[in-house]
C-alpha positions, -999 to 999 in steps of 0.1 A, spaced: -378 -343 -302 -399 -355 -272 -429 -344 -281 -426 -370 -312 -419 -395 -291 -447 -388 -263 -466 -381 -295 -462 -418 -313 -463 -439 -278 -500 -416 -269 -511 -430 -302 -516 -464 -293 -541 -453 -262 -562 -441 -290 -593 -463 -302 -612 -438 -331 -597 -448 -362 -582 -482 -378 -561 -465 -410 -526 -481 -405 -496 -480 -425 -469 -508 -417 -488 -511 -384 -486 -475 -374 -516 -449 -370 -511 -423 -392 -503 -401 -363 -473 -424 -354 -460 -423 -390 -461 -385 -387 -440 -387 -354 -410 -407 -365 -406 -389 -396 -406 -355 -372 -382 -372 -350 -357 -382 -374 -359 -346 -393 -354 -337 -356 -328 -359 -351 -307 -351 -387 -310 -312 -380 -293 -317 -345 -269 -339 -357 -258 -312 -387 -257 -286 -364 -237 -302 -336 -212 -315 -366 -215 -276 -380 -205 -263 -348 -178 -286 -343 -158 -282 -375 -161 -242 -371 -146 -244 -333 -113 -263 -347 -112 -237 -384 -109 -211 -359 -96 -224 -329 
C-alpha cells in the first residue's frame, strides 16, 4: 500500500506527458485504484480473521 502512495505523490515531479483524467496523470489514477484494492483486501482479511477467532474462540 505505500508503494501506491509514493507512486501517485512521485507523479507529479514528472514533466513528459500532459494526458490527465480528473486532474490526475494516468499513473496517479492507476495508484489510487491499487491502494484502495489494497486497502479493501486488508480490510476483508482483518474482518475474516476476526470473526474466525470469536467462532472458535
Amino acid at each position: 500500500m505505500l508503494y501506491a502512495v509514493e507512486r501517485f505523490f512521485l507523479e507529479f515531479l514528472r514533466g513528459d506527458y500532459v494526458n490527465l483524467t480528473l486532474g490526475l496523470k494516468s499513473a496517479q489514477m492507476t495508484s489510487i485504484i491499487a491502494f484502495a484494492i489494497a486497502l479493501i483486501a486488508f480490510i476483508l482479511i482483518q474482518w475474516k480473521g476476526s470473526v474466525d477467532e470469536k467462532v472458535s474462540g
